[in-house]
C-alpha positions as CSV (number, residue, x, y, z in Angstrom):
1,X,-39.6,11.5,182.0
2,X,-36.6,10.0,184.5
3,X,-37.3,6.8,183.6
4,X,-37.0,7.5,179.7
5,X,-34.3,9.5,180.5
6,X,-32.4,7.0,182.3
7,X,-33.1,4.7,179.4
8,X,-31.4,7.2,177.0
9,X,-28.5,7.0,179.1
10,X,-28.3,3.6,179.1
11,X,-28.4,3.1,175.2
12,X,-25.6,6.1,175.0
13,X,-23.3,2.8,176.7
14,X,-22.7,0.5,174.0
15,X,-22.7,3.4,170.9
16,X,-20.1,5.3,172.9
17,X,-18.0,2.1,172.7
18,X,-18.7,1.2,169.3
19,X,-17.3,4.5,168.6
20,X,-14.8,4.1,170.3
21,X,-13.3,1.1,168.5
22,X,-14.3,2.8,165.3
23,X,-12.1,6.0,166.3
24,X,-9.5,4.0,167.7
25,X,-9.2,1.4,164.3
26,X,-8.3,4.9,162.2
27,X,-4.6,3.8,162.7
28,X,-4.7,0.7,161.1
29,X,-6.7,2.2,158.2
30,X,-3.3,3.5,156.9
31,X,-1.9,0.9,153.9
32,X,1.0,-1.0,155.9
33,X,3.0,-0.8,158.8
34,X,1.2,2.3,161.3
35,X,4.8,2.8,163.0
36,X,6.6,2.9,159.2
37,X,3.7,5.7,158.0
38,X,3.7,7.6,161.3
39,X,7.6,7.7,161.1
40,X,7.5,8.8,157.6
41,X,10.0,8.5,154.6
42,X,13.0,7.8,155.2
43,X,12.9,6.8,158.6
44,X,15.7,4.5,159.9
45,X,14.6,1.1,161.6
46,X,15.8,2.1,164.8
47,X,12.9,5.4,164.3
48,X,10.3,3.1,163.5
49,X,10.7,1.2,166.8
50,X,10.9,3.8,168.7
51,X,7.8,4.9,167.4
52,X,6.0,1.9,167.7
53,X,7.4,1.8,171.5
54,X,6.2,4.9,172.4
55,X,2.9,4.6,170.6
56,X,2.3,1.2,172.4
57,X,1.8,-0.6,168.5
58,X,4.2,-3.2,169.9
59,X,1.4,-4.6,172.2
60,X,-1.8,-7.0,171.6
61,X,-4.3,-5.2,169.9
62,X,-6.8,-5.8,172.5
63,X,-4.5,-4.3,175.3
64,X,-3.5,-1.4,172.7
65,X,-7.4,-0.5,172.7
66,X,-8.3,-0.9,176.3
67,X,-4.9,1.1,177.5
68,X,-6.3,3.5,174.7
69,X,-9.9,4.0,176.3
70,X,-8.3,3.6,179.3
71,X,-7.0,6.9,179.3
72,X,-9.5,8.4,177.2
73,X,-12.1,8.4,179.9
74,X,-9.5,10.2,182.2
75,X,-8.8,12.7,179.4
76,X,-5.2,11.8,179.0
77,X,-5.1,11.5,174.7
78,X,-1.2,10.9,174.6
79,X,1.3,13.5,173.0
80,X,1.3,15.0,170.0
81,X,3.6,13.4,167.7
82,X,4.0,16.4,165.7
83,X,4.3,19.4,168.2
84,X,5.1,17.4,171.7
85,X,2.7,19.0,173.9
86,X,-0.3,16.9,175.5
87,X,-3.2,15.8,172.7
88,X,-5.9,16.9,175.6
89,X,-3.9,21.1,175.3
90,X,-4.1,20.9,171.6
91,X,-7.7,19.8,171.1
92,X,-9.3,21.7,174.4
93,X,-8.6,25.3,172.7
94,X,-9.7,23.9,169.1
95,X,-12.8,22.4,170.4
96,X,-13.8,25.6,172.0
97,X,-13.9,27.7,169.4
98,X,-15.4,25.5,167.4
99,X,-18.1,24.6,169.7
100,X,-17.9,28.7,170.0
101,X,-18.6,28.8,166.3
102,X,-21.4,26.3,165.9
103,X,-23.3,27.7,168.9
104,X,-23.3,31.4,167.8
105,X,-24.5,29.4,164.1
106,X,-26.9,27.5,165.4
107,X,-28.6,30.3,167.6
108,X,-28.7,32.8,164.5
109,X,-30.1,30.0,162.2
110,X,-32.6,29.0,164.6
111,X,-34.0,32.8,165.8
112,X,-34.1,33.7,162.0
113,X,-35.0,30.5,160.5
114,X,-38.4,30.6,163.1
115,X,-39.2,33.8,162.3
116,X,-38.7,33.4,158.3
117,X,-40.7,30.4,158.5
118,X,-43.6,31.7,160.7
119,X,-44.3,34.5,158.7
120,X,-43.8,33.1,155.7
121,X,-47.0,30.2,156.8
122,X,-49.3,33.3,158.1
123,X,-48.4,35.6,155.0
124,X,-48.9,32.2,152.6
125,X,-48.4,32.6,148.7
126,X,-47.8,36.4,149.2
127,X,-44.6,38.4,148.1
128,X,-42.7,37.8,151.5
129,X,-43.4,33.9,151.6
130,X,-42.3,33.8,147.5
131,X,-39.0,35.6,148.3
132,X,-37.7,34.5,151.3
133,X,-38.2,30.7,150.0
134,X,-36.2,31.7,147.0
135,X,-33.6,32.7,149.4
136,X,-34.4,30.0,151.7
137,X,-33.1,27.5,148.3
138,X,-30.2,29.9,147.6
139,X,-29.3,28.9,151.3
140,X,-29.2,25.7,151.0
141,X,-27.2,25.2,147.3
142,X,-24.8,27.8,148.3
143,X,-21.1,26.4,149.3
144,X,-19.7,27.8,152.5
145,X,-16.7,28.5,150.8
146,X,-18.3,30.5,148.3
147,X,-20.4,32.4,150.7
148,X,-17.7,32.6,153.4
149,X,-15.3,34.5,150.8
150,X,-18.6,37.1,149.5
151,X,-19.2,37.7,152.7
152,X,-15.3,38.8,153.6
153,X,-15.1,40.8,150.4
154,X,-18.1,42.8,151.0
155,X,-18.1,43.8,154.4
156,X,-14.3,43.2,155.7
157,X,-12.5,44.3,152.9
158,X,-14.7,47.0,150.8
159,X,-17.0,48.0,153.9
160,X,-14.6,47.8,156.6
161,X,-17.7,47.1,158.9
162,X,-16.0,43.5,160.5
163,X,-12.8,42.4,161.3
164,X,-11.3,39.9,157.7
165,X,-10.2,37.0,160.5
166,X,-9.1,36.4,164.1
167,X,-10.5,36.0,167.6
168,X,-10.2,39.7,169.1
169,X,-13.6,40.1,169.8
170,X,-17.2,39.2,169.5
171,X,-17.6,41.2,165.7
172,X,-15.4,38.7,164.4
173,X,-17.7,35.4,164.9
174,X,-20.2,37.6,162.6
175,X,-19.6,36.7,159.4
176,X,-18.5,33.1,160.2
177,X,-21.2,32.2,162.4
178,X,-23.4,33.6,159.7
179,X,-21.4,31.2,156.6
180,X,-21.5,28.3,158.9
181,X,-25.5,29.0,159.9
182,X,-26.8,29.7,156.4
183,X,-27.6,26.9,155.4
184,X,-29.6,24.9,158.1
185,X,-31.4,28.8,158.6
186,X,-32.9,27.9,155.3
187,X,-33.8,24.2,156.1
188,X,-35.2,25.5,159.6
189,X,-37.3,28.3,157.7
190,X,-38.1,26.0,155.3
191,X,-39.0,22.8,157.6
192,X,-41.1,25.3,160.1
193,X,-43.1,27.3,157.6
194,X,-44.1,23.2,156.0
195,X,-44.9,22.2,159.2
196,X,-47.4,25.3,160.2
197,X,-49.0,24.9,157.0
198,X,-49.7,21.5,157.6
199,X,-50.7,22.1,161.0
200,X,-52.8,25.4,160.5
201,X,-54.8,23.0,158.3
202,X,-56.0,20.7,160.9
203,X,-59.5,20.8,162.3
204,X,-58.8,22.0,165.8
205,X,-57.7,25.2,164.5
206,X,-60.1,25.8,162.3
207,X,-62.5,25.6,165.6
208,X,-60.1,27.7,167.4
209,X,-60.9,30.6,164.4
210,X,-64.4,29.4,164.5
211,X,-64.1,30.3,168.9
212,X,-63.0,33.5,168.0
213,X,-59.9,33.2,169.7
214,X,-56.7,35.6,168.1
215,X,-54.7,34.8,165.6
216,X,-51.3,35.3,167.5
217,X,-52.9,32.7,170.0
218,X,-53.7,29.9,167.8
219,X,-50.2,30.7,165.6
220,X,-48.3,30.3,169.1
221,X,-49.7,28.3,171.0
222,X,-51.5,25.8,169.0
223,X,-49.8,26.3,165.7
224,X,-46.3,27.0,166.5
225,X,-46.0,24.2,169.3
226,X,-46.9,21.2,167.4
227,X,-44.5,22.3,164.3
228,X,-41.7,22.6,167.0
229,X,-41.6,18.8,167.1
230,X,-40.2,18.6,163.5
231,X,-38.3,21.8,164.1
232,X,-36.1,20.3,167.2
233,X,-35.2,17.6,165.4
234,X,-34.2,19.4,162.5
235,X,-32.0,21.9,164.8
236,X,-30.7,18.8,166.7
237,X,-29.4,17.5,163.4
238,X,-28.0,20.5,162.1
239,X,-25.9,21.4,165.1
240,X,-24.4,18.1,165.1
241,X,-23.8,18.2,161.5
242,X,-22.4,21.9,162.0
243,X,-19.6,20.7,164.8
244,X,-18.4,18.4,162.2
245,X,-18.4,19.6,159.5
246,X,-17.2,23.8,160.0
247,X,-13.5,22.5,159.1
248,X,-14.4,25.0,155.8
249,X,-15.9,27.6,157.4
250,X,-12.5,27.5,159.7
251,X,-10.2,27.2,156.7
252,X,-12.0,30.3,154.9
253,X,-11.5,32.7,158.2
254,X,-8.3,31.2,159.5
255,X,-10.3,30.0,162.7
256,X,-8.0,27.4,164.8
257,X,-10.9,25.0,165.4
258,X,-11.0,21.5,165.5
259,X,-11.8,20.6,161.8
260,X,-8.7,22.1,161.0
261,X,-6.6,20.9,163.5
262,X,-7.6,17.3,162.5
263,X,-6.8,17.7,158.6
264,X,-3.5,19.2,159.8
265,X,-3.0,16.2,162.0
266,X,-3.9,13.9,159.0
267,X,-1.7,15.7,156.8
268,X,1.1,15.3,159.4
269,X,0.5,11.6,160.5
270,X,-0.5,12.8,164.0
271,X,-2.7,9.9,164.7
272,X,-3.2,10.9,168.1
273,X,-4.4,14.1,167.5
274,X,-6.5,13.0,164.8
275,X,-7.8,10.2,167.2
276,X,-8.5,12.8,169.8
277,X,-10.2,15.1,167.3
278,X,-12.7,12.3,166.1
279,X,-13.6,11.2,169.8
280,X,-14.2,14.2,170.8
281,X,-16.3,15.4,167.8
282,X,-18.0,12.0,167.6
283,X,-18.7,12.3,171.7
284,X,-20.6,15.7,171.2
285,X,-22.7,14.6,168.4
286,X,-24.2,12.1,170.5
287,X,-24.5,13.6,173.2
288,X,-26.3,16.7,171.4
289,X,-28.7,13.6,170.0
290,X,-29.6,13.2,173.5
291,X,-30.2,16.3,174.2
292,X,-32.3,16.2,171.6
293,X,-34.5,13.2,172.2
294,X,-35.0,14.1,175.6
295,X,-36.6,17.6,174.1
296,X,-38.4,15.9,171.6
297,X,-39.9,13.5,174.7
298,X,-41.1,16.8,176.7
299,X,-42.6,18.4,173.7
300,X,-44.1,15.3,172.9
301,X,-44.7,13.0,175.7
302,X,-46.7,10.2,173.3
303,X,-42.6,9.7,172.8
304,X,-41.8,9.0,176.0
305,X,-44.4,6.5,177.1
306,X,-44.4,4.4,173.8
């Protein structure tokens, strides 16, 4: 296990900088001059050099990246163009609530997406396993948006059961934690009760039943651990996909997270920020692919010593 975890580490190396040109090449994606569009209309010459001082644009593009990266690793992002406070202040709070947000998600998804999807296998083609994959499609075709704003109407506004938006305490990461997690609950649900049925089906549990052994035995502990290798990569996958992609779930209940702090920064030509925002986000999506493989390796060790 070290030594496939050390080569995991090793192969995070060149990705990491690949990304890291990628994130850092977003400036020059703009049509024409980056100092002319970060200075905005109307912007005298003089602004425009002093923008492309301060910004270091004036420099070799090699030495632009490498002073970049430079001060990446050490955490120092630049300034914010639009508010003048340090990028790393701006996207620390952001990114916590929105790792926050995808955590609380991810756990509720996974807890209920199990459990859906186990008793929906045992309880095969019966009332409960009909219904709850009709849900489970509903899941996955319903917008966050759409489900986001239901869910505020119904139990903020004409239940008055949880708070419509804000961060004052744990009953308000309810209803977004549920919008955001909806969707990959249905996948996971879906995903695990496939995955038991195809399993349950195998040979060695039929001689399990044959042995006499329980049921809640063979579903858990024959059953339940093979299906969890598809079901950790699935999770794996989702959560990375939720840390990028809750900017709606943010927008809806007027969450400062990271998705929206990068569309404001886009919208504001705070390339910095937006720079920030991608590394980071980017970073923690492979790293959580890590984590992944190396929990796929220990549920599976044929992984680790192919």
């Amino acid at each position: 296990m070290f030594k496939y975890t050390l080569r995991r580490l090793l192969m995070l190396i060149p990705l990491l900088v690949v990304v890291s040109v990628l994130v850092f090449s977003t400036i020059y994606l703009m049509p024409g001059d980056p100092a002319e569009v970060i200075a905005g209309e109307g912007a005298s010459q003089e602004d425009i050099a002093n923008v492309r001082q301060s910004l270091g644009l004036d420099r070799p593009l090699y030495e632009q990246y490498l002073s970049w990266m430079a001060r990446a690793v050490h955490g120092d992002f630049g300034t914010s163009i639009r508010t003048g406070r340090p990028v790393a202040q701006e996207i620390g709070f952001r990114f916590k609530n929105t790792l926050n947000l995808t955590v609380f998600s991810m756990l509720f998804a996974t807890i209920f997406g199990l459990i859906t999807g186990i008793i929906s296998a045992v309880r095969r083609y019966s009332v409960y396993d009909n219904i709850s994959m009709v849900v489970a499609l509903i899941g996955i075709s319903i917008t966050p948006f759409y489900l986001g704003l239901m869910l505020m109407l119904f139990f903020s506004v004409r239940l008055g059961w949880l708070p419509l938006m804000g961060l004052d305490s744990w009953r308000a990461w309810i209803l977004p934690a549920i919008t955001l997690g909806a969707r990959p609950l249905a996948m996971i649900a879906r995903m695990t009760r496939s995955s038991m049925l195809e399993i349950m089906g195998q040979d060695y549990i039929l001689t399990a039943r044959a042995q006499g052994l329980p049921e809640w035995v063979i579903i858990f502990k024959y059953a339940l651990k093979n299906a969890l290798n598809t079901v950790i990569t699935v999770v794996g996958l989702q959560f990375g996909q939720q840390l990028g992609g809750a900017v709606i779930t943010e927008t809806v209940f007027a969450l400062p997270g990271i998705g929206r702090l990068a569309v404001e920064s886009i919208k504001a030509r705070d390339f910095p920020v937006v720079q920030a925002a991608i590394l980071v986000v980017a970073a923690a999506f492979v790293l959580v692919n890590l984590v992944v493989d190396l929990l796929y390796a220990y549920v599976n060790p044929r992984i680790r010593y192919s």
